[in-house]
C-alpha positions, 0 to 999 in steps of 0.5 A, a space after each residue: 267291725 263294720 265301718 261308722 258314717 258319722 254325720 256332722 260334727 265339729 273335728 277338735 284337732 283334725 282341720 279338712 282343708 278343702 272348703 267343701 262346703 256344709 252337709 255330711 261328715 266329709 264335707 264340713 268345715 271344722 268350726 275350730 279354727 285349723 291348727 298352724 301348718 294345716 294345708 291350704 285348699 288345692 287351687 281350681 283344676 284347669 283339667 280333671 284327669 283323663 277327662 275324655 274317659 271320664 264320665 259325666 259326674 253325678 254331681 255338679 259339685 264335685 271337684 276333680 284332682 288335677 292331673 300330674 304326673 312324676 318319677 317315684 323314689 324307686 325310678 318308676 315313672 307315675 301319672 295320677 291318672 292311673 288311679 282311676 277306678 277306685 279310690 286312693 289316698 294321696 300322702 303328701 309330705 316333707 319328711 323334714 317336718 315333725 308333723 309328718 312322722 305321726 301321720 306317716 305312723 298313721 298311712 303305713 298302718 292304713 295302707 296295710 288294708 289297701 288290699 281287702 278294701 281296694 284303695 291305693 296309697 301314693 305318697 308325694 314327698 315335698 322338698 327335702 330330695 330324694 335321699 332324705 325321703 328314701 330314708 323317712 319312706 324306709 323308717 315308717 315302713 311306707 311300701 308304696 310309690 312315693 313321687 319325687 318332688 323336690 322341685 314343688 311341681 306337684 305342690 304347686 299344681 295341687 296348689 298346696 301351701 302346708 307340709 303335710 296334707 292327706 288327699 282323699 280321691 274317689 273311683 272317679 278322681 274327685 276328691 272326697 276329703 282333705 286333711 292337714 296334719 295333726 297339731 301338737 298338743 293331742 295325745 295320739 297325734 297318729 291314732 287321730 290321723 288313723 281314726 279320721 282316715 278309717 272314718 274318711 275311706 270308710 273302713 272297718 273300725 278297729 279292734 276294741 272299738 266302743 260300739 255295739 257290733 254283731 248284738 254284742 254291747 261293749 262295757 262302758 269303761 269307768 273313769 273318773 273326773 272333775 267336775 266344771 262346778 269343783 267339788 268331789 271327782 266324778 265316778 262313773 260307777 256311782 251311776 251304776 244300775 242306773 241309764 246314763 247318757 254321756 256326751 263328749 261335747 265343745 262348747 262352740 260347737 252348733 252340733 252339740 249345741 243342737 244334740 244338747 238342747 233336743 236331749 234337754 227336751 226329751 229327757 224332761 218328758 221322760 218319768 223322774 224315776 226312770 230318766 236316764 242321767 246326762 253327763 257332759 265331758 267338755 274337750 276343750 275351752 276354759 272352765 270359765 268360757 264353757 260355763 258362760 257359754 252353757 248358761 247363756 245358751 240356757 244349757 247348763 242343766 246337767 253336769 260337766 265334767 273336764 278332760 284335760 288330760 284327754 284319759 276320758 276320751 281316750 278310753 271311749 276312743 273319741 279322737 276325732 271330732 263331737 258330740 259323741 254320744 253314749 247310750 249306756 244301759 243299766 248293766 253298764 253296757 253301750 246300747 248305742 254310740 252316736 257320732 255327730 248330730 244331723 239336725 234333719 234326722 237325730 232329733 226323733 231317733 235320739 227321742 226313740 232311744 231315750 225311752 227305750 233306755 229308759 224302760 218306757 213305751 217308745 214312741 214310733 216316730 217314722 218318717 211321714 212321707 219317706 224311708 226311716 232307715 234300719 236304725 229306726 227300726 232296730 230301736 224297737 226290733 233290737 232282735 230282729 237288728 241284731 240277727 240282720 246284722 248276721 246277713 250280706 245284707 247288712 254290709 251290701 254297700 260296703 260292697 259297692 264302696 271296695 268296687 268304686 261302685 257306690 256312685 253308679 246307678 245301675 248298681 246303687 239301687 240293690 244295695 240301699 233301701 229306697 232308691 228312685 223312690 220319693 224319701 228314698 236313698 240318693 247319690 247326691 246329696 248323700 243318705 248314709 242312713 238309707 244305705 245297705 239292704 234295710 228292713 224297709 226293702 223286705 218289709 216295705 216303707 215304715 215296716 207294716 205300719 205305714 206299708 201294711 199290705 207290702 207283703 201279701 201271706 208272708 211270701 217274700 219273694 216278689 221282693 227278692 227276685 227284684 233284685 235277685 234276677 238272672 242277671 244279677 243272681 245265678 242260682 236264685 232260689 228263694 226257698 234255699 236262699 231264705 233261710 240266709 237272712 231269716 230273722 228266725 234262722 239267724 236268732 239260733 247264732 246270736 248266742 255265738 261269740 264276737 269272734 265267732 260271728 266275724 268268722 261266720 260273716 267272712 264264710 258267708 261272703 266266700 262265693 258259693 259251691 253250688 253255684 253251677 248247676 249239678 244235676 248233669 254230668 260234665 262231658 269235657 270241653 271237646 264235646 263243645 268244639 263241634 258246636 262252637 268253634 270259634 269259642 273253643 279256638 278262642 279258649 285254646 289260646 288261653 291260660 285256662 286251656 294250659 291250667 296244669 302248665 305251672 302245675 308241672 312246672 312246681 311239680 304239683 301235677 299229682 296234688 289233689 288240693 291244686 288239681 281242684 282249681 286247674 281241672 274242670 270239675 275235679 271229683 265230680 260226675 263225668 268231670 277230673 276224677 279224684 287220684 287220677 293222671 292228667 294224662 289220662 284225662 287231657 281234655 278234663 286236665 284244664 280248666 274247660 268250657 265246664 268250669 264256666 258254663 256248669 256241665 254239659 251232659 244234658 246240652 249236648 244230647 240229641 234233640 235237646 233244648 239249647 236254652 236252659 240246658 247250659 249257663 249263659 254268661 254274655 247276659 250276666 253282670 261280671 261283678 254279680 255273678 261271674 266273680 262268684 264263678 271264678 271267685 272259689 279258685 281266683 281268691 285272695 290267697 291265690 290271685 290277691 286283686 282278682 275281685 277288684 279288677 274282674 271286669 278288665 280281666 274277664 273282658 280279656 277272656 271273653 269269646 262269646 260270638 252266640 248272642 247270650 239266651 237271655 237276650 234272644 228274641 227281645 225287641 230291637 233297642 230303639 233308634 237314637 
């Protein structure tokens, strides 16, 4: 399940402990005030780590971590510098404290997923010696290095006064969060450390999570509850048929407070008959205090209901921070899940959904002068939403977020809608609602309404090569890529179930087969030696040039599903035929010049074109297009960690001396 960007809201039992001022959901303060023992903000950074490879930051705001280095609890020497490139977790703890046990249950479950999303874990253990931390470290299963501190080096030069904290840091060692540990009187200490961590590396959701994923609407869960007024218990189900509204709120809370008075507005505008009906569940404060407080904000026009057990909000999974609000149809379904409230973008979206849950025209409050965002669109283009949802598309971002990429310009602008464009997508400050490969990339700002000449005769694909160019996109071809994000070919699997479609997506992610070219034959890589010498003496000194090496050593050389990924062109025209001995076929018994540069049948000929006749690489972008190439065999089962460290690892390959084609006769760069 895709992973949510809440916006701002208050948080009822999690404090940030960095002040990092108001604005998204990572850098707001709690407006409750933080429980005992929650940690106190890092002092200033006399010196961001490894400032000389650092790049210029982005933003003039951000907060580098301050350098440190230790010796983990397995001897190990660690410097914190060597964390930079994608984002990591810093667990600080003293395993003498009790708040450290749920939050140690929380990063050992969240560390579990550091190796499909590319985030490292290192924990710092506080006071309690080395003894006593190997022990906590081995009871909570937390396989990752954990830094001595015993002597407090590390917690002083964080400037660290709490026993538990929780660090976020980005690709580029800044920190992006900072969490004391939960207080005592939650339900599920360690589920709300685990839920604001997912939230806060932004992670998939878990299993069971209360939000329409894939066109697949979860039931709303019944429950029952008292009543702020006393009287009879509220059930659910005498609702049912009807549209609810239901919004977990507090009552001190100035994001609820805005979310309540723009829904009191608009669900007074809407027909009596058809107007959904609002229930409040108040997390926290007296019977009396919320009274008060809602009759003195003008606010006390629907039901409240009490949770004092916390069994409401544990059954729509609201542990972390309001309002959270719940569109529920009149079959019981969620149609929509809000979490936080930002002022300068619910108010007209929450007026769109309102009238589509009930039954009424929507009006079509686009943004004037900028993007709306696929959330807009999808109010009135359910369909087309949920068939979008089935695409790369949809998830572009979170490509960049598992790369460290998300804050680097030159790869930002293909996977957000709008970028250097007036009300489009910025890094700072940040537009969530504007990430990913919207409807306003294809269909142009607004859709046909405000953009109606975007699309010339329903051809697409001046939009597409924007993106989808040589350098970025080996292979492009519109008409056969289409069909991979037509609305109307994606329909035909929206009847698949859940599982079903997560397993499709998981597919389609997979680097393609058909990448290289196939319509010549493959010669051998000794048919390149004349040509390019230096190159081949270069490859000759490397792994790919002895690929059947660790074959023969596992006695594996005869097994066809292992010869696929250690020959050039395994059962196809002119490549390792299929049953045949690598001894009979040295030159295709390796992993070749082919099996990068696609077949070489028609380079080689007489008289033939160099340009277009092989694949080039000098000119493509490694993340892009190289990993799909070296994707199908260096894949997770057989090189965990190839995706995320390609860069470093094709430049270890590179033996390109022949400025790349696509670079040739290209003007000289200007003098600086």
């Amino acid at each position: 399940m895709l992973p949510r960007v809440p916006a701002p809201r208050a948080l009822v039992a999690l404090a940030l402990a960095l002040a990092l001022g108001c604005g998204e959901r990572a850098q707001s303060t709690a407006t409750k005030a933080p429980p005992t023992g929650a940690a106190q903000a890092p002092a200033p950074a006399a010196k961001p780590v490894n400032e000389a490879d650092k790049p210029k930051p982005a933003n003039p705001n951000e907060r580098p971590l301050p350098s440190f280095d230790g010796t983990t609890l397995d001897g190990h020497a660690f410097d914190v510098s060597s964390l930079l490139g994608r984002r990591a977790l810093l667990f600080l703890f003293n395993p003498e404290v009790h708040q450290a046990e749920p939050a140690a249950q929380a990063v050992s479950r969240i560390a579990r997923l550091s190796g499909e999303q590319n985030f490292a874990v290192v924990g710092v253990a506080l006071g309690a010696g080395a003894v006593h931390a190997r022990e906590f470290a081995a009871k909570h299963a937390l396989d990752f290095p954990i830094v001595d501190d015993g002597l407090g080096r590390v917690a002083e030069r964080l400037g660290l006064r709490a026993p538990v904290a929780l660090v976020g840091i980005d690709a580029r060692g800044n920190v992006t969060f900072a969490m004391g540990g939960p207080p005592d009187e939650v339900p599920d200490p360690a589920g709300l450390v685990e839920t604001q961590l997912r939230e806060a590396l932004r992670l998939p959701a878990p299993a069971g999570d209360l939000a329409p994923a894939l066109g697949v609407r979860p039931k709303a869960p019944g429950f029952s509850a008292e009543r702020l007024e006393g009287g009879p218990r509220f059930e659910l189900k005498s609702l049912r048929g009807k549209p609810v509204v239901l919004i977990f709120f507090l009552y001190t809370c100035p994001h609820c407070h805005n979310a309540l008075v723009l829904l009191k507005d608009a669900l007074a505008k809407l027909p009596e008959a058809e107007r959904p009906t609002l229930i409040g569940v108040s997390v926290g404060g007296s019977s009396g205090a919320v009274r008060d407080r809602l009759k003195s904000d003008g606010l006390d026009y629907f039901p409240v209901l009490l949770d004092d057990d916390g069994a409401v909000r544990a059954a729509y999974g609201v542990v972390a921070g309001v309002p959270e609000i719940f569109l529920i149809d009149g079959d019981g379904q969620i149609a929509a899940r809000v979490d936080g409230w930002r002022d300068d973008r619910d108010p007209p979206l929450m007026r769109m959904r309102l009238a589509k849950l009930a039954g009424g025209p929507v009006p079509m409050l686009l943004h004037s002068t900028g993007y709306s965002g696929s959330e807009v669109c999808s109010v009135c283009h359910q369909r087309e939403h949920d068939t979008w949802t089935l695409t790369q598309h949809a998830t572009a971002f979170d490509t960049l977020v598992r790369h460290g990429a998300d804050a680097n310009p030159d790869c930002v602008g293909c996977h957000v809608v709008g970028w250097n464009k007036p009300g489009g997508y910025t890094i700072t400050p940040p537009t969530p609602h504007l990430e990913n490969v919207g409807c306003e990339n294809c269909h142009g700002r607004g859709g046909p309404h405000l953009s109606p000449g975007f699309v010339a005769n329903g051809n697409y694909e001046p939009v597409c090569v924007t993106c989808h160019d040589p350098e970025h996109s080996l292979g492009f071809q519109y008409a056969t890529f289409l069909p991979r994000v037509s609305h109307a070919e994606n329909a035909k699997l929206t009847g698949l179930a859940l599982e079903e479609k997560r397993r499709l997506l998981a597919d389609r992610a997979r680097p393609r087969a058909d990448l290289l070219p196939t319509t010549a034959s493959y010669v051998g890589s000794d048919a390149c030696k004349s040509c390019h010498p230096t190159e081949y003496a270069t490859w000759a000194k490397g792994a790919h040039a002895e690929a059947m090496a660790p074959l023969d050593r596992k006695g594996q050389a005869s097994d066809a599903k292992c010869q696929a990924c250690h020959v050039t062109a395994f059962g196809r025209a002119g490549g390792f035929p299929k049953g045949a001995s690598p001894a009979e076929h040295a030159d295709l018994a390796r992993v070749g010049c082919e099996s990068c540069h696609g077949p070489g049948g028609e380079h080689v000929k007489p008289d033939a074109p160099r340009i277009g006749t092989i694949v080039s690489l000098g000119d493509k972008c490694d993340s892009c297009v190289i990993l799909q190439i070296c994707g199908s065999c260096h894949d997770q089962a057989n090189d965990p960690g190839f995706e995320f460290s390609v860069v470093k690892k094709i430049a270890a390959q590179k033996h390109g001396t022949i400025q790349a084609a696509a670079k040739r006769g290209a003007p000289p760069a200007p003098a600086q």
